[in-house]
C-alpha positions in Angstrom: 94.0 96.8 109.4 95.2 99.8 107.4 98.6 100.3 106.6 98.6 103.4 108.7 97.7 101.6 111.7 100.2 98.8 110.6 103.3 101.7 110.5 101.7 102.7 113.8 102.2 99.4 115.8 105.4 98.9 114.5 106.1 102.4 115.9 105.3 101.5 119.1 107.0 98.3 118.6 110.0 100.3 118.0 109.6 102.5 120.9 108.9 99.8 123.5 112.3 98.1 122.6 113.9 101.0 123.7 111.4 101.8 126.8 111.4 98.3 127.8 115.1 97.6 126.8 114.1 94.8 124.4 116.0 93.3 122.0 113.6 91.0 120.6 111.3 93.7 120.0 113.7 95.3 118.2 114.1 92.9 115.8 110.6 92.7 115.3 109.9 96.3 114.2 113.6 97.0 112.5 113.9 95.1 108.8 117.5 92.9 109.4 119.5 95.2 106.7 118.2 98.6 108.2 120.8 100.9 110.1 120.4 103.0 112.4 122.6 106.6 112.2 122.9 109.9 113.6 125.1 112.5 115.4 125.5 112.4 119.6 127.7 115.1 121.2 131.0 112.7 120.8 129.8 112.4 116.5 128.3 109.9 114.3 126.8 106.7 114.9 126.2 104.0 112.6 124.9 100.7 113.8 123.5 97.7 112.6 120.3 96.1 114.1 122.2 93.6 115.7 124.4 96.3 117.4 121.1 98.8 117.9 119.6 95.5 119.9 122.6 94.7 121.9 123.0 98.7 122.8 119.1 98.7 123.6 119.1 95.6 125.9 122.3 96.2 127.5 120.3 99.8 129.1 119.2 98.0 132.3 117.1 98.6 134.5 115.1 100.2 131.8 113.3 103.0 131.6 110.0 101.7 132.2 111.4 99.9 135.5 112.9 102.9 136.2 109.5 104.0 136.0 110.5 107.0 133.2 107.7 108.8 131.7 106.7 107.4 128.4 106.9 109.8 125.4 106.3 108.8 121.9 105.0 111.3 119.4 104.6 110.2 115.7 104.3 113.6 114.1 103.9 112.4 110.2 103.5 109.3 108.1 103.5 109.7 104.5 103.2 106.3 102.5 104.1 105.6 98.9 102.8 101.8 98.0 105.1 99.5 99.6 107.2 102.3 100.9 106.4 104.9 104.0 108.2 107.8 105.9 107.7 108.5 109.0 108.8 111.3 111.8 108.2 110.5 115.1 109.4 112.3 118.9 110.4 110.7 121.6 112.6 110.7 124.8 115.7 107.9 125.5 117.8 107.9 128.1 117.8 111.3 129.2 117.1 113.3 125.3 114.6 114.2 123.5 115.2 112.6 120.0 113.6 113.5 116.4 113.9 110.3 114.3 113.1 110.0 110.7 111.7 106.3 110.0 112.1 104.7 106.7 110.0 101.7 106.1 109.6 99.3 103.8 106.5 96.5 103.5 107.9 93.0 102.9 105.5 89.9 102.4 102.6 92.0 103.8 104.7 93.2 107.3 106.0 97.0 107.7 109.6 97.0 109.5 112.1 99.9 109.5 114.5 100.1 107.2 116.4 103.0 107.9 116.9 105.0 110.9 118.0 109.0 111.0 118.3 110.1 114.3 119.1 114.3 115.6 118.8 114.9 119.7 116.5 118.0 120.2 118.3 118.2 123.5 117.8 116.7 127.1 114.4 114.9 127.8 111.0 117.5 128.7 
């Protein structure tokens, strides 16, 4: 599998935590140093991947048995060797989010290692 198809699935990994408010999936796609940051209306938030999981699995009923529409759109990936960037869209409880994915390959496995998130505004 390329690595662009790896970065992909661990994309979607990434999105399903959140869509199926999973926390184990989140630990699968994030790297256990990454953090995830960015501004909401009330400021920024930093949080760990423990934190991001326990914020992620404490959204119940989630949005896909809320039955919410999916929407994940990964808009670049640009990798450099063992690094990769990636840019994708999606919508979370109620906003459209643009989130800038750092990623790093470790022992053959792409997991995020960084998280920058900005809200576009409310969910389309």
């Amino acid at each position: 599998m390329s690595d662009e198809q790896q970065i992909k699935e661990t994309v979607q990994t990434y999105f399903d935590c959140m869509y199926e408010s999973n926390a184990e999936k989140t630990h699968a796609a994030f790297h256990p140093n990454a953090k995830i940051t960015g501004y909401l209306e009330d400021g920024l938030h930093e949080m760990s991947v423990v934190e991001f999981a326990g914020f992620v699995s404490s959204q119940q009923p989630s949005a896909k048995e809320k039955g919410e529409a999916a929407r994940l759109d990964i808009i670049s990936i640009d990798i450099a060797g063992d690094t990769a960037i990636t840019r994708v869209r999606d919508d979370y409880l109620g906003m459209t989010f643009l989130d800038t994915l750092s990623l790093l390959r470790v022992e053959g496995q792409w997991s995020i290692y960084n998280k920058l998130f900005h809200v576009e505004g409310p969910a389309g």
